[in-house]
C-alpha positions in Angstrom: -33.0 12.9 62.8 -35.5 10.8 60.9 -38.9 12.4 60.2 -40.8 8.7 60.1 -40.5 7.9 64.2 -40.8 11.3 64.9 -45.0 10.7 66.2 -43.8 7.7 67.7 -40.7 9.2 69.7 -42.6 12.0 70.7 -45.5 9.8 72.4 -42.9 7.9 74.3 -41.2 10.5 75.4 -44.0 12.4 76.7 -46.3 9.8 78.0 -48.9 9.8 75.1 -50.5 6.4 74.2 -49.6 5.4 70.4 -53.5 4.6 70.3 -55.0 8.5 70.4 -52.0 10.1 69.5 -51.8 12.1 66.2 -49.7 14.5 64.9 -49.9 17.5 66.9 -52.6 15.9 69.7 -51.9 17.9 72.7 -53.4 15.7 75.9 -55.8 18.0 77.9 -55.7 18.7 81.7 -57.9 15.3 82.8 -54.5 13.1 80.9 -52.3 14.3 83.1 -54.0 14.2 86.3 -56.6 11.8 88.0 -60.0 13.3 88.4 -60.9 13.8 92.2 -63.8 13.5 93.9 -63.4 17.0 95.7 -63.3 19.4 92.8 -65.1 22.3 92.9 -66.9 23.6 90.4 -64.8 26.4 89.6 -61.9 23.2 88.8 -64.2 21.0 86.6 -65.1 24.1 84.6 -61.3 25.1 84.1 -60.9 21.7 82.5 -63.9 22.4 80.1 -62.4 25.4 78.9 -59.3 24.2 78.9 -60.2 20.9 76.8 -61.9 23.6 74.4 -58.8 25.3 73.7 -57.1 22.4 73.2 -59.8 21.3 70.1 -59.6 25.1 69.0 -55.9 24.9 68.0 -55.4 21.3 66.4 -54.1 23.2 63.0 -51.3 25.5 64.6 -50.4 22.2 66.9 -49.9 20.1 63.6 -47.8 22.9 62.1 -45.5 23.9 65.0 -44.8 19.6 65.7 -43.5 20.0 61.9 -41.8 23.7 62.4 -39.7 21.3 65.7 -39.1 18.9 63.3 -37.0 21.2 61.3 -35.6 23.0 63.4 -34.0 19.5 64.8 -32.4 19.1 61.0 -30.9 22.3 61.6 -33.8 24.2 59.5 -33.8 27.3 62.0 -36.1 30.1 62.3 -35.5 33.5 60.8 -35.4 37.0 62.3 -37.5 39.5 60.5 -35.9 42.5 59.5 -39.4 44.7 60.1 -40.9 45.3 63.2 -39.6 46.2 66.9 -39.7 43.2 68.4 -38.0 40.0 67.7 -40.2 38.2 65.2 -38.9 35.2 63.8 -39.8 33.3 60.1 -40.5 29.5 61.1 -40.5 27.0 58.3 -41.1 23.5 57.7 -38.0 20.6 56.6 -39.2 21.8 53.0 -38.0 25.2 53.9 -41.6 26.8 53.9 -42.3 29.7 56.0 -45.2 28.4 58.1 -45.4 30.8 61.1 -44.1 33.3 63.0 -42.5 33.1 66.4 -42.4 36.0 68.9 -40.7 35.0 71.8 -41.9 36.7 75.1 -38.6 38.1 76.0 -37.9 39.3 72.8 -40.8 41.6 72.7 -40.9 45.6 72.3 -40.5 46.1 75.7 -38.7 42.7 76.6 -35.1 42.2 77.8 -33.8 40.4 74.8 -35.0 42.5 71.8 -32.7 42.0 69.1 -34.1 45.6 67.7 -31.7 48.6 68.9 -34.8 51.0 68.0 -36.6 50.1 71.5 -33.4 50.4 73.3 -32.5 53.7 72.0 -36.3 54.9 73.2 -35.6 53.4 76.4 -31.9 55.5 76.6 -33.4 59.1 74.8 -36.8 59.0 76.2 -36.9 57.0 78.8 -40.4 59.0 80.6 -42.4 58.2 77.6 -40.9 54.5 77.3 -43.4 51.5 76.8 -47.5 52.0 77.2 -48.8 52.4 80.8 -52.0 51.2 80.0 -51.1 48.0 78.8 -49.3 44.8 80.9 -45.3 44.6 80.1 -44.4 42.0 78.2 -47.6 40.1 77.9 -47.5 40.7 73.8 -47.9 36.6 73.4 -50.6 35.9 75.1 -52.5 39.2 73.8 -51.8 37.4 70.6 -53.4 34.4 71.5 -56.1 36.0 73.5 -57.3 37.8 69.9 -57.5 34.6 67.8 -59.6 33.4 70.8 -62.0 36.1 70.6 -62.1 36.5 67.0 -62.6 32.4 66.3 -65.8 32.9 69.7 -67.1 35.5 67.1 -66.6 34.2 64.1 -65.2 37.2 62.5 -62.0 34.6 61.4 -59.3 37.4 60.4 -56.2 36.6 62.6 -54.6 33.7 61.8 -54.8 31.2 64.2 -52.1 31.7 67.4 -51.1 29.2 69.9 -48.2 29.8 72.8 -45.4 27.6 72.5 -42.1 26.7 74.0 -39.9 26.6 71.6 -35.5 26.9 71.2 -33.1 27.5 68.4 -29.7 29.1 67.8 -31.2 31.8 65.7 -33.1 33.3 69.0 -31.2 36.2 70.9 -29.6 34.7 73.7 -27.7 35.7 76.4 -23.9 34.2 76.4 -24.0 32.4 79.7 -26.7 30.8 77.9 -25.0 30.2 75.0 -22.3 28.8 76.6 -23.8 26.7 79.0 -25.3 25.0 76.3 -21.8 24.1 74.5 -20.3 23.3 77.7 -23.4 20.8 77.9 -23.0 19.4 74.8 -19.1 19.0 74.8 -19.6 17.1 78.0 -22.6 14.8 76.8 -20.5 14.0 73.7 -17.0 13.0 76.1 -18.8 11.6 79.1 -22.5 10.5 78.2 -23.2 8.5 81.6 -22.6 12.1 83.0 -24.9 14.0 79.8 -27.6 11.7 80.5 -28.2 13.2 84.1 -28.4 16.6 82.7 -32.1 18.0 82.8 -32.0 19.8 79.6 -29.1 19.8 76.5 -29.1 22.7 74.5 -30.6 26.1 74.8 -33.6 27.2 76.9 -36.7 26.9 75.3 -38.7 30.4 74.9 -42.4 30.8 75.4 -43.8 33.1 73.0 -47.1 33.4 70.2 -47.1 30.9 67.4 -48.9 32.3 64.8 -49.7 30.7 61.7 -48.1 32.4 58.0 -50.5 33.7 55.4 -49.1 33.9 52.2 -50.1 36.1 49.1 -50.8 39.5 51.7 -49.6 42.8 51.6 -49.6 45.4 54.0 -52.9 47.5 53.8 -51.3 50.0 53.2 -50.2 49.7 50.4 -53.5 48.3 48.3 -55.4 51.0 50.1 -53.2 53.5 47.9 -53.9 51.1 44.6 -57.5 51.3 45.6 -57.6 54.7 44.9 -56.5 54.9 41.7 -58.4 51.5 40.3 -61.6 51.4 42.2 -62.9 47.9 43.2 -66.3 46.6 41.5 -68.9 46.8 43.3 -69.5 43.6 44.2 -65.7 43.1 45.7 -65.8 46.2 47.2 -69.5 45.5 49.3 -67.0 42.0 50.0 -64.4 44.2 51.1 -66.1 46.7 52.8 -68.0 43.5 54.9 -64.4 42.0 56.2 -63.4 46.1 57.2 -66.3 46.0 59.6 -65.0 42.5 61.1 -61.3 44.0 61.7 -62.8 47.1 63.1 -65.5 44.9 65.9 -62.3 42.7 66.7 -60.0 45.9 67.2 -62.4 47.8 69.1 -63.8 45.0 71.9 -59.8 43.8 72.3 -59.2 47.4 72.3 -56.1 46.8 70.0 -53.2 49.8 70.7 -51.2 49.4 68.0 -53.9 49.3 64.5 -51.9 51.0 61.9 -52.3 50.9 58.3 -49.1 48.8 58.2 -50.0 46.0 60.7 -53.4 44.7 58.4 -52.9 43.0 55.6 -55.2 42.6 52.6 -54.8 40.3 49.6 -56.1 40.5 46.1 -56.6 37.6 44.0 -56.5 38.5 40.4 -59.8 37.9 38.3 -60.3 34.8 36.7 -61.8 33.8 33.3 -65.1 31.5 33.3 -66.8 29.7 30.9 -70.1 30.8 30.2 -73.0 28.7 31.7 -74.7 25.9 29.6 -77.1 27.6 27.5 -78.9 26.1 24.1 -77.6 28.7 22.0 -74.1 28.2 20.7 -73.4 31.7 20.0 -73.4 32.0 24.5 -71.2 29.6 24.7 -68.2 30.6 22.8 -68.1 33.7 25.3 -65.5 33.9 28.6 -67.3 36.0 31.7 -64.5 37.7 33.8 -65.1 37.0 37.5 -64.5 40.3 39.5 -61.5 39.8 41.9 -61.5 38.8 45.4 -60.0 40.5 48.8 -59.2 38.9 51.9 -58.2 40.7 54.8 -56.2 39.3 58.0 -55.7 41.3 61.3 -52.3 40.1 62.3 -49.9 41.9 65.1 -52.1 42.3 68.0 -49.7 42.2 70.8 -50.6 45.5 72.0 -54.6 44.7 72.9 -56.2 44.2 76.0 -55.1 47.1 78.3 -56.3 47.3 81.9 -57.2 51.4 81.4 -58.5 53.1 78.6 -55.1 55.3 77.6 -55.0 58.1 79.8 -51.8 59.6 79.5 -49.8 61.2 76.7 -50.7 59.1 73.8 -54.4 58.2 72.4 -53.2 55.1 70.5 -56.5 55.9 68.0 -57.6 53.3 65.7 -56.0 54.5 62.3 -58.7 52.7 60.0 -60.9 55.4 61.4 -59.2 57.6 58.9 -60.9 55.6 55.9 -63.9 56.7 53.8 -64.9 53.2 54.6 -65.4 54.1 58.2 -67.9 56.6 57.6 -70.0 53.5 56.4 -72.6 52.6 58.7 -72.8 49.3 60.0 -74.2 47.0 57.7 -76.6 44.5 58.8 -74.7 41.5 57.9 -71.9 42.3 60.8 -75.3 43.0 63.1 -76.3 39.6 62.2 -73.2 37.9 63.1 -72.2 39.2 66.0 -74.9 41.2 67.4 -76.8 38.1 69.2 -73.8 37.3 71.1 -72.7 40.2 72.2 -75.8 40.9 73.5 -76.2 37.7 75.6 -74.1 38.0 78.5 -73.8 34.4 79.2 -71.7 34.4 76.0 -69.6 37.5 77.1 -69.0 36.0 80.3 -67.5 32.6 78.7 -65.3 34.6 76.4 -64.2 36.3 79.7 -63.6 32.9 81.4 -61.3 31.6 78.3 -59.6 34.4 78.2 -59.0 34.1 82.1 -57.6 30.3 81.6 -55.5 31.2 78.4 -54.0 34.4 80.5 -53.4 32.2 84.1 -52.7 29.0 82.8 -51.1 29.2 78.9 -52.0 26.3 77.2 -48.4 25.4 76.1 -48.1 22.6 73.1 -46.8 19.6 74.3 -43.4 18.4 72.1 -42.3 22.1 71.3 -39.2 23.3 72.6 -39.7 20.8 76.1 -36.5 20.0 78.0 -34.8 16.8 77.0 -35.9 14.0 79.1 -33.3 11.7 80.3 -33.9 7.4 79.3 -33.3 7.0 83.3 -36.2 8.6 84.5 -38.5 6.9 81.8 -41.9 8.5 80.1 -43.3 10.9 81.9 -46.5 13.1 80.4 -45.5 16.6 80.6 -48.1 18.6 81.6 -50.5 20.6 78.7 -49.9 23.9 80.5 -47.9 26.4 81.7 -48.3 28.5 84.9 -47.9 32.3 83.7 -45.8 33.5 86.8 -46.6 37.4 86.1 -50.7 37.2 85.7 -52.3 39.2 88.0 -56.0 38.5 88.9 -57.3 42.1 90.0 -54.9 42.9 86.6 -56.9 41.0 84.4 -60.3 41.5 86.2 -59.6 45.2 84.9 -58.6 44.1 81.2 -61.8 42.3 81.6 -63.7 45.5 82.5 -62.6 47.5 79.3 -63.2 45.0 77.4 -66.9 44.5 78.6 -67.4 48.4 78.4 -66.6 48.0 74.6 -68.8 45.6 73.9 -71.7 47.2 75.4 -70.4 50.6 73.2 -70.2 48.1 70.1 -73.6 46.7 71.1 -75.2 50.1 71.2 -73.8 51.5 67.9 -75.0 48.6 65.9 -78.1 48.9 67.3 -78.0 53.0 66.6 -76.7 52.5 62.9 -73.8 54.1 63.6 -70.7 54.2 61.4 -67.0 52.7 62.8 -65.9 56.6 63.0 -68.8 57.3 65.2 -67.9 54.4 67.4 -64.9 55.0 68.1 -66.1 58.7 69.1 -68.7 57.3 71.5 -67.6 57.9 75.8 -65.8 55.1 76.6 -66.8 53.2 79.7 -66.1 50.3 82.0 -68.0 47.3 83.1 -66.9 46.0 86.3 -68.6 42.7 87.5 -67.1 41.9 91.4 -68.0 38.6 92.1 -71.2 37.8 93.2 -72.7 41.4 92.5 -73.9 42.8 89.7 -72.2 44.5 86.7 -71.5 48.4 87.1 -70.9 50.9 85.0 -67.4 53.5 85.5 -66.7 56.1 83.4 -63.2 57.3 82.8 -62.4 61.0 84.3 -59.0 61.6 82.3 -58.2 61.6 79.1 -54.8 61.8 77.1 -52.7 65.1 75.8 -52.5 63.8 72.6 -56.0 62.5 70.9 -54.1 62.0 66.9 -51.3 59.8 68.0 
């Protein structure tokens, strides 16, 4: 396949006009549909949000056109060896790693995992299998639901996520499926007129989290260990200290379940060497200044976030960067400044509530990625900037949404009090229920679970 038409293919295939489209452009809900007279205004504002998405992710759609690209010259996605889930290595026709693909039914608790350690918990222990606080096998858009939240913030840890649909022979298939794709192909390659009325060639697309790669990190782990030994200036460590608070008001108002000290990553740049600054004297200027390195932090794998109960079972799931002298900290004021004045509007809360309600019912899904294979006799057609999530439950997510209300108004309160993270985290956890058309209420979880350290 030639990458030069590859724009140009793409909008005739899927309906886009050559005069908007751009690499990556994903049409929003008014392009595929005709504007009527007799929507409500519930429908006109699921268009606004959903146009709003569509502007959020133009990077990731740009990246995963190119990651389809190379995948059709036989460039194919790589399973990662860590992990419990099937996580897969996308990279570009230069054979750059780019992103990284987690296929809904390849997640911890999905059918397809390619990882025998889930199914071996499943087999052993089968009573303490999976989370019962959280929604089975909604992993992706939990993924996509906390680059939402974090971009409404502005906190910008998590590398930008996007669901997808996407294919390749590298995914864990089942064999029908496998070999109704060779039986597909063989037939399409002996008997076209017949392979041309075939709705799809090649394997089912998967719909999964497309998240964009960030290179140069390490698990925190690890520098957290270094940082002991070879202390951080002061000046990178009040920079450091400053991006801990943003990962810890992300995990705690998405109410992340699975925050380990293996699944943040932090990246040192090494200090550089400067000239000195203009300066009369020539003696000044012969002299280098070394500039103190910088740390970057990213808040990657949060498939395991928005749960529609506190944990109340055997398992806490505690936040483990609790543990940290860092989190004895209190708040500094330039986290109160950034978020505090929108988490204390509720209009604010309530859109973030109402994008997170379109991303969970209807998945923005990139147009281009993984679609099925249109045939030349039923012409262009524009495939539709969406995808229906069959599973989503609305009294489901009206209770996510009522966790995650009750931890903002806990954040709220503890910037407000001074607190530190660790004493957040200790604060009575509550819910914030808001039926429609009444006011908000207040609910306050009676059980708690056996174990509190794990």
């Amino acid at each position: 396949m030639e990458s030069s038409p590859l724009v140009n293919q793409q909008s005739r295939v899927y309906g886009l006009e050559d005069e908007s489209a751009s690499v990556g452009r994903q049409p929003s809900a008014s392009e595929c549909s005709e504007p009527s007279e007799d929507e409500s205004d519930e429908q006109i504002k699921e268009r606004i949000v959903q146009m709003k998405l569509a502007r959020m992710w133009t990077d990731v759609d740009e990246l995963a056109v190119e990651a389809r690209a190379a995948i059709d010259e036989e460039i194919y996605p790589q399973l990662s060896p860590m992990g419990s889930s099937g996580a897969y290595f996308v990279q570009d026709r230069n054979r750059k790693i780019i992103a990284v693909f987690k296929p809904k039914n390849e997640e911890p608790y999905g059918r397809l995992n390619p990882k025998w350690t889930k199914w071996m918990h499943k087999v052993c222990c089968p009573c303490c299998f999976g989370r019962g606080c959280l929604v089975p096998n909604q992993g992706y858009l939990s993924e996509a639901g906390a680059s939402l939240v974090d971009q409404k913030l502005g906190i910008n840890l998590v590398p930008k996520t996007k669901v997808v649909k996407l294919s390749a022979p590298s995914f864990n298939y089942l064999a029908i499926d496998r070999a109704k794709a060779r039986a597909k192909a063989n037939i399409n390659e002996r008997l076209p007129s017949v392979g041309r009325r075939f709705h799809r060639i090649g394997l089912p697309p998967k719909v999964g989290s497309f998240q964009l790669f960030v290179e140069g990190y390490k698990q925190a782990d690890f520098w957290l260990r270094r940082f002991e030994s070879e202390p951080l200036p002061e000046s990178t460590l009040k920079d450091f200290r400053l991006q801990f608070e943003r990962l810890v008001v992300l995990d705690y108002i998405i109410r992340n379940t699975d925050r380990g000290n293996d699944n943040w990553l932090i990246r040192v740049d090494k200090p550089t060497i400067g000239k000195a600054p203009d300066s009369p004297d020539s003696a000044v200027q012969e002299f280098h200044f070394v500039q103190n390195p910088v740390v970057r932090i990213a808040a990657i794998d949060n498939g395991l976030a928005f749960p529609f109960k506190h944990p109340d079972e055997w398992r806490a799931y505690p936040y483990h960067w609790a543990w940290l002298p860092h989190a004895k900290t209190p708040f500094s004021a330039e986290i109160k400044e950034l978020v505090l004045p929108r988490l204390e509007d509720m209009n604010f809360v309530e859109e973030m509530c109402d994008d997170l309600l379109q991303l969970f019912k209807v998945v923005p899904v990139l147009v281009g990625i993984g679609m099925e294979r249109l045939s030349e006799e039923k012409g262009p057609k524009c495939q539709p900037s969406c995808l229906n999530d069959k599973g989503f439950d609305r009294s489901i997510f009206d209770k996510q949404m009522a966790v995650m209300r009750g931890q903002i108004l806990n954040l709220t309160q503890a910037l407000k009090d001074g607190k530190s993270p660790l004493q957040l985290v200790q604060m009575p956890v509550v819910l914030v229920e808001r039926p429609k058309g009444r006011d908000a209420r207040q609910k306050f979880p009676k059980s708690a679970p056996f174990f509190s350290c794990c």
